[in-house]
PDB file as gemmi writes it, atoms N, CA and C in Angstrom:
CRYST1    1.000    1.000    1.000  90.00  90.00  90.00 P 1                      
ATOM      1  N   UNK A   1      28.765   7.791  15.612  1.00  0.00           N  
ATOM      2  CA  UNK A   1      27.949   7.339  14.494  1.00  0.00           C  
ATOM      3  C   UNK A   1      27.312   8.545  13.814  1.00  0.00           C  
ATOM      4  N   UNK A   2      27.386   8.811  12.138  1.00  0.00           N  
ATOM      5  CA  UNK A   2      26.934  10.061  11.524  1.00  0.00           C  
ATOM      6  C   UNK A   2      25.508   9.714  11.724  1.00  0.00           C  
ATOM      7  N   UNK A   3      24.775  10.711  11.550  1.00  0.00           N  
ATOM      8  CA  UNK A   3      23.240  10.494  11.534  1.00  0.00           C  
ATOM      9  C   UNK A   3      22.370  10.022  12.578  1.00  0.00           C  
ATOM     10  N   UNK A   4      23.032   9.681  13.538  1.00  0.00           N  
ATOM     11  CA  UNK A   4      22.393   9.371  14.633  1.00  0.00           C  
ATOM     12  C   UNK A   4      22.751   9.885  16.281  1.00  0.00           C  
ATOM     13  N   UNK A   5      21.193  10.000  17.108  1.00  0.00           N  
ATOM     14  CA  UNK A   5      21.493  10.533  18.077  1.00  0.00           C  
ATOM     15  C   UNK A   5      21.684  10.194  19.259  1.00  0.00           C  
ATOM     16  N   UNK A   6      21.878   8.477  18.902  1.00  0.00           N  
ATOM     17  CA  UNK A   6      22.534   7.758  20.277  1.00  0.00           C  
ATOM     18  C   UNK A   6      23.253   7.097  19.508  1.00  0.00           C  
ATOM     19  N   UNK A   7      23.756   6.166  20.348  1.00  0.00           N  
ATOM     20  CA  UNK A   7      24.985   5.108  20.099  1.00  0.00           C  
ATOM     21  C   UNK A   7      24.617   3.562  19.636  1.00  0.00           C  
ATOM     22  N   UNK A   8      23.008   3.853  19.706  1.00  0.00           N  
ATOM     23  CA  UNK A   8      22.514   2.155  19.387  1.00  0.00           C  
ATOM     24  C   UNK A   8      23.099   1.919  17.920  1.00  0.00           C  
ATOM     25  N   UNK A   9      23.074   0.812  17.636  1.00  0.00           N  
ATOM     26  CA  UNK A   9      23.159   0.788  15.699  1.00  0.00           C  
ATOM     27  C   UNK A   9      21.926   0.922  15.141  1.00  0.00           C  
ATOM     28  N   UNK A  10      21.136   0.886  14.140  1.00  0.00           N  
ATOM     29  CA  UNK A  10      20.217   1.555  13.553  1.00  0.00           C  
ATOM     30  C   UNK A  10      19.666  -0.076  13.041  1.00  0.00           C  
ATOM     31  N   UNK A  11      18.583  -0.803  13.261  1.00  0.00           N  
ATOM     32  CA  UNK A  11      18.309  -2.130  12.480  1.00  0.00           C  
ATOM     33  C   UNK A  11      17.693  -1.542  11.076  1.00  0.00           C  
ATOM     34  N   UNK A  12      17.778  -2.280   9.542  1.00  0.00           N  
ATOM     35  CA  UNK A  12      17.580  -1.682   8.614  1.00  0.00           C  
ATOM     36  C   UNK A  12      16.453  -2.372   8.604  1.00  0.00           C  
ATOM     37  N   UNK A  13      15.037  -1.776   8.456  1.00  0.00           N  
ATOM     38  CA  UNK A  13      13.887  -2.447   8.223  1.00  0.00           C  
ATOM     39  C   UNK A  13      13.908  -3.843   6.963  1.00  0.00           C  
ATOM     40  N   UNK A  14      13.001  -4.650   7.314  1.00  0.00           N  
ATOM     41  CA  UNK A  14      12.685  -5.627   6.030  1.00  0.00           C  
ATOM     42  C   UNK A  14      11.886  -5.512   5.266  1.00  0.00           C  
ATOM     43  N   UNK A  15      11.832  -6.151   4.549  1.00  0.00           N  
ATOM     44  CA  UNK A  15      11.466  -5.915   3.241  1.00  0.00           C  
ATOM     45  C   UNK A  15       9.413  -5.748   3.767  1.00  0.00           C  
ATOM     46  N   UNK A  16       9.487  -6.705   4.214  1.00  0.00           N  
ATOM     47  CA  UNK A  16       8.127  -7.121   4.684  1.00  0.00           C  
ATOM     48  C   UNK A  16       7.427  -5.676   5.568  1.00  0.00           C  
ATOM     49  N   UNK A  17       8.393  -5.255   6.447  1.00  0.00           N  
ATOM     50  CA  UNK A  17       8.170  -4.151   6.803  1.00  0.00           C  
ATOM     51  C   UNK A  17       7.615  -2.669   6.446  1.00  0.00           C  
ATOM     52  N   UNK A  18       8.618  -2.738   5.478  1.00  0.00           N  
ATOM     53  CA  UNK A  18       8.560  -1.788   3.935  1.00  0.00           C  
ATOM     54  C   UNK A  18       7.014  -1.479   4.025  1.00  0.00           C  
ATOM     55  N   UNK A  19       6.838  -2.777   3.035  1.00  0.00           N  
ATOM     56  CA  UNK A  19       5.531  -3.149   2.367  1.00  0.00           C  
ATOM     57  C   UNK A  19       4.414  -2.963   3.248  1.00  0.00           C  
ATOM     58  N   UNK A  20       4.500  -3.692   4.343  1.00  0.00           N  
ATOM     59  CA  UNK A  20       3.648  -3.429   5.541  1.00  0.00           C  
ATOM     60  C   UNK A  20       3.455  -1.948   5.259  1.00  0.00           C  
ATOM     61  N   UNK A  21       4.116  -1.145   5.762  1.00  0.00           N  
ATOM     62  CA  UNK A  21       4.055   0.215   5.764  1.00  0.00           C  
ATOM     63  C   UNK A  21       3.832   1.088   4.919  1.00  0.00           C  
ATOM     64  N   UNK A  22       3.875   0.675   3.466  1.00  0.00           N  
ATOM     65  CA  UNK A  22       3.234   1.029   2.555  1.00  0.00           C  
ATOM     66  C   UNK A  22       1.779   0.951   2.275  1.00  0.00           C  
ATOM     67  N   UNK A  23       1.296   0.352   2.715  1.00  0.00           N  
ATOM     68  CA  UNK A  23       0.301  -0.543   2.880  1.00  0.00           C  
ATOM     69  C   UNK A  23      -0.625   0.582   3.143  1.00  0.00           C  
ATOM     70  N   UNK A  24      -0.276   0.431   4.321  1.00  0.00           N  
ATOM     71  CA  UNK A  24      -0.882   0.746   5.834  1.00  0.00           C  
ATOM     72  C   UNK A  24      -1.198   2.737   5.149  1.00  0.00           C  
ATOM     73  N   UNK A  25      -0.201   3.221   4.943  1.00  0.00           N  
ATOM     74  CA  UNK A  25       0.041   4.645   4.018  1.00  0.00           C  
ATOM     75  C   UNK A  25      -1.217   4.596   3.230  1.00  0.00           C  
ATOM     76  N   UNK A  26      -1.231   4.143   1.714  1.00  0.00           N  
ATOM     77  CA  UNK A  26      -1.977   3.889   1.352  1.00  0.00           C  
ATOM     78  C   UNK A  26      -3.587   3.708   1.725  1.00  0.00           C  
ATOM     79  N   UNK A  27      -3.729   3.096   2.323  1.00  0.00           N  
ATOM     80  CA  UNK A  27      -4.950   3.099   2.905  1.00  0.00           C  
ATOM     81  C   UNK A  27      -5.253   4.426   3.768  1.00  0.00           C  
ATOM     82  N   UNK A  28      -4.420   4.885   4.468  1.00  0.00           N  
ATOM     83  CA  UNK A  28      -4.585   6.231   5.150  1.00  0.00           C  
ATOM     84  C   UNK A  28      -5.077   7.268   3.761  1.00  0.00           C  
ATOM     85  N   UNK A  29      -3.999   7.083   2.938  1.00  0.00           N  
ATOM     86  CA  UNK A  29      -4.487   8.441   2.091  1.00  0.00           C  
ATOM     87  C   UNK A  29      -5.628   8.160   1.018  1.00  0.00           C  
ATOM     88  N   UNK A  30      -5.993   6.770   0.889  1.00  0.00           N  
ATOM     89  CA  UNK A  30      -7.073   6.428  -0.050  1.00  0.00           C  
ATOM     90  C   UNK A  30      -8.924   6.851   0.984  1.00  0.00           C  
ATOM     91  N   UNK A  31      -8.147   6.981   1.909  1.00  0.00           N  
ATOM     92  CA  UNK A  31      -9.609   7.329   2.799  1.00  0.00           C  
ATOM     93  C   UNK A  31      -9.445   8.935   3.215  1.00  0.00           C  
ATOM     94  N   UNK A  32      -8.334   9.614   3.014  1.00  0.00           N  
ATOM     95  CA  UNK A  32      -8.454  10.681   2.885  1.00  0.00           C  
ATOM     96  C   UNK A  32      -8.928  11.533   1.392  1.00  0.00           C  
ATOM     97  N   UNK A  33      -9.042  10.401   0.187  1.00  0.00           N  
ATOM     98  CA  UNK A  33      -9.329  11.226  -0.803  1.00  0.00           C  
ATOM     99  C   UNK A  33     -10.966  10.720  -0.830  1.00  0.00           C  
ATOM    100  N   UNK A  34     -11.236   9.833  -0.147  1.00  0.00           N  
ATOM    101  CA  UNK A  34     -12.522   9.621   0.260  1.00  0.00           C  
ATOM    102  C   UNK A  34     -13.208  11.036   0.416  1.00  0.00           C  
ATOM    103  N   UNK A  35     -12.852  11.382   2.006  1.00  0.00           N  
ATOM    104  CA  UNK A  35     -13.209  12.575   2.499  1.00  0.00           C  
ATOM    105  C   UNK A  35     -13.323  13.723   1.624  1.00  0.00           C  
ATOM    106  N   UNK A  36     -12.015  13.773   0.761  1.00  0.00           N  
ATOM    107  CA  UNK A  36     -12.183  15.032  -0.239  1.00  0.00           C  
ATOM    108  C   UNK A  36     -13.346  14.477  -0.779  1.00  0.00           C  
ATOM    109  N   UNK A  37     -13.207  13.504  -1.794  1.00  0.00           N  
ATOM    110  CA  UNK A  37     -14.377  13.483  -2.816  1.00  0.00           C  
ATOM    111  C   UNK A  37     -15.631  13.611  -2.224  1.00  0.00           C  
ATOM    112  N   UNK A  38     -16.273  13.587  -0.742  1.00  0.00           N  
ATOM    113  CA  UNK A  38     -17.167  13.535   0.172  1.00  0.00           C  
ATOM    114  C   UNK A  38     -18.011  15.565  -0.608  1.00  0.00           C  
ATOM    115  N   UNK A  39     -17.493  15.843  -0.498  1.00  0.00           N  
ATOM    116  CA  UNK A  39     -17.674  17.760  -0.896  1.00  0.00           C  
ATOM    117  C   UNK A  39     -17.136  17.938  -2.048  1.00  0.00           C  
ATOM    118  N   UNK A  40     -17.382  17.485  -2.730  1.00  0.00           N  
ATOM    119  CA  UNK A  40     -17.075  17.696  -4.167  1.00  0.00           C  
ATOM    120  C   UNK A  40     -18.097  17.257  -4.933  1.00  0.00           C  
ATOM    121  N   UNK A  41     -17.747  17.847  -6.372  1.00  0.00           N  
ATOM    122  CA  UNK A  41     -19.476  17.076  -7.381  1.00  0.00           C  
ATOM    123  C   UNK A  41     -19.455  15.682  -7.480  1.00  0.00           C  
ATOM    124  N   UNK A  42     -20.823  15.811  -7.908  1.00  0.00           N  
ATOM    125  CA  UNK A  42     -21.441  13.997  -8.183  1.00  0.00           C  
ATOM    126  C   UNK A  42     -20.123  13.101  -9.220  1.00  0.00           C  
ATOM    127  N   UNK A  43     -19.756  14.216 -10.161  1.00  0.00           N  
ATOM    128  CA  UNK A  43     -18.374  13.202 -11.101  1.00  0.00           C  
ATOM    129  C   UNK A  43     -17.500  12.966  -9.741  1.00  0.00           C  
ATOM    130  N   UNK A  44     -17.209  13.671  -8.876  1.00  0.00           N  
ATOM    131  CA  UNK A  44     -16.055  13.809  -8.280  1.00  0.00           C  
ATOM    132  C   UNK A  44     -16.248  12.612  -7.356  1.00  0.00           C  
ATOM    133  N   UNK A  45     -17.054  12.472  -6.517  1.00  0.00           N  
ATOM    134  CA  UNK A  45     -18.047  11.346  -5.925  1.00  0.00           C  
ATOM    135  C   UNK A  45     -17.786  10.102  -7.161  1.00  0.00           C  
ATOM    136  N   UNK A  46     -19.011  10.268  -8.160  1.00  0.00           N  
ATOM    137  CA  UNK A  46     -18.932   9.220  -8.904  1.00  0.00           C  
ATOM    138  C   UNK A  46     -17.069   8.321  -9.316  1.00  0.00           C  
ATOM    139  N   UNK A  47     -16.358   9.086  -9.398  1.00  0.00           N  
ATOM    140  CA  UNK A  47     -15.195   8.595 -10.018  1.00  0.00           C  
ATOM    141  C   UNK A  47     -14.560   8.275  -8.755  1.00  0.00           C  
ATOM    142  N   UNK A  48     -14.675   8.446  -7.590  1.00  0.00           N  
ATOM    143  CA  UNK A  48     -14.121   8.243  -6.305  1.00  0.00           C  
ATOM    144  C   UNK A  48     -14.677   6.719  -6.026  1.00  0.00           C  
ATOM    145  N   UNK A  49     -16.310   6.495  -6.185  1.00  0.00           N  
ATOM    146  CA  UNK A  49     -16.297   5.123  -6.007  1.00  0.00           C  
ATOM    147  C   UNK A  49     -16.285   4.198  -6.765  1.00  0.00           C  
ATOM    148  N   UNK A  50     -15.646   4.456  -8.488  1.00  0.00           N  
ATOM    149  CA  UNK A  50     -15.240   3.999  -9.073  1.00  0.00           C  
ATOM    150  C   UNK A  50     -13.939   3.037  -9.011  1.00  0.00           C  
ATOM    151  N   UNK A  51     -12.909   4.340  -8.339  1.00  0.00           N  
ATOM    152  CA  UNK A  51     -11.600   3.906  -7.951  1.00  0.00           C  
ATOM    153  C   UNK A  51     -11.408   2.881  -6.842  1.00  0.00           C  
ATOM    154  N   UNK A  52     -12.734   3.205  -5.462  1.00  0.00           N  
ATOM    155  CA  UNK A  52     -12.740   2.489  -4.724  1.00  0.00           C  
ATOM    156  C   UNK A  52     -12.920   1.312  -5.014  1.00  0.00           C  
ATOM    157  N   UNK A  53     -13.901   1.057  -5.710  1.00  0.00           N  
ATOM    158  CA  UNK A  53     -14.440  -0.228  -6.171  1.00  0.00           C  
ATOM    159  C   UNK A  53     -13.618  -1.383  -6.816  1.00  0.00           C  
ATOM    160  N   UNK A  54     -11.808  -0.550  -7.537  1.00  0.00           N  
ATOM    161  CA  UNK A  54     -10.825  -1.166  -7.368  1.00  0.00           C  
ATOM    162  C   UNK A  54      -9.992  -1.555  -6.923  1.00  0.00           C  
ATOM    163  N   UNK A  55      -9.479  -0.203  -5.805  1.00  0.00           N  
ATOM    164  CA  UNK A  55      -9.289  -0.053  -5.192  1.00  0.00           C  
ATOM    165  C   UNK A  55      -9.036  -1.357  -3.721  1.00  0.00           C  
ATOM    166  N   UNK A  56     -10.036  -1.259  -3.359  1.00  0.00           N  
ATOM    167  CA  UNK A  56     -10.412  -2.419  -1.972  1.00  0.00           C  
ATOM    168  C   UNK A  56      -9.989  -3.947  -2.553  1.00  0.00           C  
ATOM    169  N   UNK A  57     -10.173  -4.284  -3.659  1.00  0.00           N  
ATOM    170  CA  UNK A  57     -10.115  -5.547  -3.783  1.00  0.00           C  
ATOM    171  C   UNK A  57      -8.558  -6.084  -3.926  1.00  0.00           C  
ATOM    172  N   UNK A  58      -7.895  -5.091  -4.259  1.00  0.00           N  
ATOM    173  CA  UNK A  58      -6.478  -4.882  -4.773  1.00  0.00           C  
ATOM    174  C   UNK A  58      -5.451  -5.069  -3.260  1.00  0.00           C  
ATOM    175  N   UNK A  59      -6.182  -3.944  -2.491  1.00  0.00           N  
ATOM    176  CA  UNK A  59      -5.694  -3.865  -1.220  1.00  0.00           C  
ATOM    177  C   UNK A  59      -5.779  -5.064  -0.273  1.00  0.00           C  
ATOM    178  N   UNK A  60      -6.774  -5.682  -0.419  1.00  0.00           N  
ATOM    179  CA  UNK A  60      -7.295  -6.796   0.409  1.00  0.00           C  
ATOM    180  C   UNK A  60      -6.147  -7.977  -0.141  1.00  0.00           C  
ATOM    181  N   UNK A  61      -6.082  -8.567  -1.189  1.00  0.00           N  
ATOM    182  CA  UNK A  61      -5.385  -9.184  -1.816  1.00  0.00           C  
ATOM    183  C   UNK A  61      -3.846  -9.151  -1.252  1.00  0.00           C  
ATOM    184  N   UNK A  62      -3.238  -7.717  -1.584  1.00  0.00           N  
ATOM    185  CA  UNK A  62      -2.232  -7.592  -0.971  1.00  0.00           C  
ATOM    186  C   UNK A  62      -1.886  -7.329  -0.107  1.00  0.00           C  
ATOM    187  N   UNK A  63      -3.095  -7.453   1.131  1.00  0.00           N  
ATOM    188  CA  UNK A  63      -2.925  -7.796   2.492  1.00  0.00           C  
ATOM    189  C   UNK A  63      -2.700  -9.203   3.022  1.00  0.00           C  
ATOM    190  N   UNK A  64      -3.620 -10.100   1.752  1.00  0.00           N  
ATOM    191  CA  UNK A  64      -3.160 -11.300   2.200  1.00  0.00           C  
ATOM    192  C   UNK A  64      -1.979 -12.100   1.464  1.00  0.00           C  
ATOM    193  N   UNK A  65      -1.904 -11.002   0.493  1.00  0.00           N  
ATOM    194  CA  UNK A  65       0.037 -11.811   0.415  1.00  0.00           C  
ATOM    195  C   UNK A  65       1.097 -11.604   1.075  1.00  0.00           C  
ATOM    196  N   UNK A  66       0.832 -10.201   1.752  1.00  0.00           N  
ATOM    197  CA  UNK A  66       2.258  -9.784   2.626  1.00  0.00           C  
ATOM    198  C   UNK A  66       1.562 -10.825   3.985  1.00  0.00           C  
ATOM    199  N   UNK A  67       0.421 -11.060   4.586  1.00  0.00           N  
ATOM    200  CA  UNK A  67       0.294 -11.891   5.469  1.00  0.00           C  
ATOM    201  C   UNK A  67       1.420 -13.341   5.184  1.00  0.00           C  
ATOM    202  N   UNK A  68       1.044 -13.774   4.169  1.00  0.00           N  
ATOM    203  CA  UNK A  68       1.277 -15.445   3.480  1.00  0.00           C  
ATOM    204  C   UNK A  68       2.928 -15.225   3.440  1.00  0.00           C  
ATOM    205  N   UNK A  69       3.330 -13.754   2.863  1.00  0.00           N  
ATOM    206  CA  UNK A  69       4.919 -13.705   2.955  1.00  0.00           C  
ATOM    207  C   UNK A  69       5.380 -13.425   4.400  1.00  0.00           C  
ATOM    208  N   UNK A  70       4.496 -13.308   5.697  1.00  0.00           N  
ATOM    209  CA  UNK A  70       5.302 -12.466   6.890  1.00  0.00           C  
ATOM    210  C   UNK A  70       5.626 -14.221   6.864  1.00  0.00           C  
ATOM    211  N   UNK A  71       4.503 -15.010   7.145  1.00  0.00           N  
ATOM    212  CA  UNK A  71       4.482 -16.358   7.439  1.00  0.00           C  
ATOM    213  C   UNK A  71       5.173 -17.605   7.098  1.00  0.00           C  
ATOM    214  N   UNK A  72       5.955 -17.304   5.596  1.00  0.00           N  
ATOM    215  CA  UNK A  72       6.639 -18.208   4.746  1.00  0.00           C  
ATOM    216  C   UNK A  72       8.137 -18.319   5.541  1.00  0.00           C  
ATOM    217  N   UNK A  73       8.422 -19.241   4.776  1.00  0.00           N  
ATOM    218  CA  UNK A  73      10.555 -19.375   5.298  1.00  0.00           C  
ATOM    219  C   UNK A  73      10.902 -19.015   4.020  1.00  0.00           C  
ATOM    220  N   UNK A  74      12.153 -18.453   4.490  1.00  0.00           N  
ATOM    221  CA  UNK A  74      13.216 -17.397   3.500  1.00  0.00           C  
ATOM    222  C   UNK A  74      12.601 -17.910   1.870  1.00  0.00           C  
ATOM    223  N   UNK A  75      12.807 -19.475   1.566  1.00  0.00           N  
ATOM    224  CA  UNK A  75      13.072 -19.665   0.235  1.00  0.00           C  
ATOM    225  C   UNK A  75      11.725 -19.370  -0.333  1.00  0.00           C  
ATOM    226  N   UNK A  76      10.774 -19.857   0.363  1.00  0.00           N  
ATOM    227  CA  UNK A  76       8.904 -19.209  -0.183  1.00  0.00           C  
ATOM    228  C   UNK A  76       9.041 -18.013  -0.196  1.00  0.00           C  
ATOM    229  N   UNK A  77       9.430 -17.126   0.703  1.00  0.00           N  
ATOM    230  CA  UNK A  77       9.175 -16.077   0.814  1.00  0.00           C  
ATOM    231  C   UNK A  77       9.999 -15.081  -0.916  1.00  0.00           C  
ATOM    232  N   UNK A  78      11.307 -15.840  -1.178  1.00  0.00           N  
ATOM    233  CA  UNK A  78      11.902 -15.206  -2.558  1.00  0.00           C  
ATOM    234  C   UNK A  78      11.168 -15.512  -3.498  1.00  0.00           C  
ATOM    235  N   UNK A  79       9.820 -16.982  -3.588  1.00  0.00           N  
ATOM    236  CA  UNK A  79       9.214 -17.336  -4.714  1.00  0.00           C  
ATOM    237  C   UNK A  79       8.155 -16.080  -4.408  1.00  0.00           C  
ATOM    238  N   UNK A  80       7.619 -15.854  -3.632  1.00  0.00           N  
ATOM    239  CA  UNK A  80       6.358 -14.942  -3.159  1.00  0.00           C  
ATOM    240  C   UNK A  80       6.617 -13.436  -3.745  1.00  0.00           C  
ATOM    241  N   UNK A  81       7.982 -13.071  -3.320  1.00  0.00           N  
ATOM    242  CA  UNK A  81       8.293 -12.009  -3.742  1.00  0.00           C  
ATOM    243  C   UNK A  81       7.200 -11.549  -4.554  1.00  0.00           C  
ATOM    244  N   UNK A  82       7.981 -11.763  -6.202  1.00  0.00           N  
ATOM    245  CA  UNK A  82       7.597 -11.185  -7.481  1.00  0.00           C  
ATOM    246  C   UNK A  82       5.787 -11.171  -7.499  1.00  0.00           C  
ATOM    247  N   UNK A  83       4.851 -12.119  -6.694  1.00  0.00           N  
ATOM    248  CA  UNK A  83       3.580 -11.715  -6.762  1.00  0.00           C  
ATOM    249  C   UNK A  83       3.255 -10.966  -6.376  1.00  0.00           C  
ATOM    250  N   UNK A  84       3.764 -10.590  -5.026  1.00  0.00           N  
ATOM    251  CA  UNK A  84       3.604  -9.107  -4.147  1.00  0.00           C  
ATOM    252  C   UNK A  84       3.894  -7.957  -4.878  1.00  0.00           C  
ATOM    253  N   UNK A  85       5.209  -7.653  -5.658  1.00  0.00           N  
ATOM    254  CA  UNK A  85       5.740  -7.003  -6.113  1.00  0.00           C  
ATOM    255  C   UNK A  85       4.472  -6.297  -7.610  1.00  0.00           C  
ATOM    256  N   UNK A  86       3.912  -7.487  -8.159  1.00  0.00           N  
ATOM    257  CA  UNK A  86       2.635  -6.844  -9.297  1.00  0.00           C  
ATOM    258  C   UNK A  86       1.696  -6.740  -8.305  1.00  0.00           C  
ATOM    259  N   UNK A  87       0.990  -7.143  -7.267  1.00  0.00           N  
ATOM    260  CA  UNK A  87      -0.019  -6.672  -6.997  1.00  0.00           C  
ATOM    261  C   UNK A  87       0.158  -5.126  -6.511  1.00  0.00           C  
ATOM    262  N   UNK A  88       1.307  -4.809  -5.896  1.00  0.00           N  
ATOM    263  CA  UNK A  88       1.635  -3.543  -5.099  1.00  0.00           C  
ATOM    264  C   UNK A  88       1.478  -2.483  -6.257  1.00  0.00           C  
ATOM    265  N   UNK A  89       2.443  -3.193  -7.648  1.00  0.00           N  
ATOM    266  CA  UNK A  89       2.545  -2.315  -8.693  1.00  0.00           C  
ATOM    267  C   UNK A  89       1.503  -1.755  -9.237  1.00  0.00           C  
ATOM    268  N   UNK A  90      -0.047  -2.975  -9.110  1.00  0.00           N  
ATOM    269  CA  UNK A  90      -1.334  -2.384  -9.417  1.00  0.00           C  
ATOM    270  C   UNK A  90      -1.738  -1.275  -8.897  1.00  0.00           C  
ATOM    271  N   UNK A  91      -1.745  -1.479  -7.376  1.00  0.00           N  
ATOM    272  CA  UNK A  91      -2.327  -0.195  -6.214  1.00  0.00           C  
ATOM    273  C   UNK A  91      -1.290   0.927  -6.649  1.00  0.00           C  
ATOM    274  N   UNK A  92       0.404   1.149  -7.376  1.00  0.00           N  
ATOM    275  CA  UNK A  92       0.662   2.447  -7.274  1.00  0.00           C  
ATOM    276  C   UNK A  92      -0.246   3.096  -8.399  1.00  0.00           C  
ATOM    277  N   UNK A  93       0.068   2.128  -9.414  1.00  0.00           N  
ATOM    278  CA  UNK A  93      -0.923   2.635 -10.585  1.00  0.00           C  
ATOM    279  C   UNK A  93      -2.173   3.575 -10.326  1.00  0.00           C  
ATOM    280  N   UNK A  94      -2.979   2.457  -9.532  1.00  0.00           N  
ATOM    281  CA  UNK A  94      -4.038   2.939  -9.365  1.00  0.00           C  
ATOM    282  C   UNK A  94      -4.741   4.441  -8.547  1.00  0.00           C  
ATOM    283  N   UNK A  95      -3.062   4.450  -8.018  1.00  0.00           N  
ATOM    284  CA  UNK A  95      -2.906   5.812  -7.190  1.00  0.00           C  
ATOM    285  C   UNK A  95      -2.550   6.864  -7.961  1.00  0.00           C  
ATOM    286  N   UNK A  96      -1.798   6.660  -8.641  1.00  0.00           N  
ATOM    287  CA  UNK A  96      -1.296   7.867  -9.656  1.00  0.00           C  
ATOM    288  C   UNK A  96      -1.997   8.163 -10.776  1.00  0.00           C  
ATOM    289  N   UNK A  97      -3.136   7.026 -10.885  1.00  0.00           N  
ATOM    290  CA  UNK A  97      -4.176   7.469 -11.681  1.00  0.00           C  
ATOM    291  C   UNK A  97      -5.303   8.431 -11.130  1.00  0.00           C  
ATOM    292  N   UNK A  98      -5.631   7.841 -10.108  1.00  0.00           N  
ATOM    293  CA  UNK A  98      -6.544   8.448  -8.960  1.00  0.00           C  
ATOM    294  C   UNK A  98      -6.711  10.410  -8.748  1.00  0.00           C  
ATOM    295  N   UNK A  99      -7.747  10.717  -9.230  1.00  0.00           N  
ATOM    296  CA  UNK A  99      -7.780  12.587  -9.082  1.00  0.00           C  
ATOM    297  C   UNK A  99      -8.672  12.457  -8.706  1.00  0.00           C  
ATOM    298  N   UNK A 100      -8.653  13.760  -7.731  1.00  0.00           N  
ATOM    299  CA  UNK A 100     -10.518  14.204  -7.394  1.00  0.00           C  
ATOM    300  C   UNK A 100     -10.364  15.334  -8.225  1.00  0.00           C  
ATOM    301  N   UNK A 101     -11.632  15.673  -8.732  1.00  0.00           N  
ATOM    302  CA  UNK A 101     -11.726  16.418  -9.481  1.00  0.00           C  
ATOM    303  C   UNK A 101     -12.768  17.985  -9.074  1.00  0.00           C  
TER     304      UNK A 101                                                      
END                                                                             
């Protein structure tokens, strides 16, 4: 098998997984720009709990849709999709907007 260093087959994560793990990322590095903005000026601070303040509510939300999607059967889970899919799209936004300054 190319690419691999035993003989098992490789399971391809799900979708749910993905997301999970995106998630989970996210939140790691949104509390690491915490920390930065922690030593930085009052804008830098100020605009940090700005972001947060969108931040959390966004995240929470799309914690409880990937919950509602781990939980659904296949055919809910394809209607569920596309809501997951804009809320996630909010949080990248909101990441690539996101500077400490």
């Amino acid at each position: 098998m190319r690419g691999s260093s035993s003989g098992a087959p490789r399971r391809r994560r799900s979708v749910y997984e993905r997301m999970r793990a995106m998630l989970r990322d996210w939140d790691a590095l949104f509390a690491e720009m915490g920390a930065q903005a922690s030593g930085r000026t009052t804008r830098a601070r100020v605009r940090y709990a700005r972001t947060a303040a969108r931040f959390r509510p966004r995240w929470q939300r799309a914690e409880r849709e990937l919950d509602e999607l781990g939980r659904a059967a296949i055919g809910e889970r394809q209607r569920r999709s596309p809501e997951l899919e804009r809320t996630l799209a909010e949080l990248r936004e909101l990441f690539s907007n996101a500077r400490i300054e």
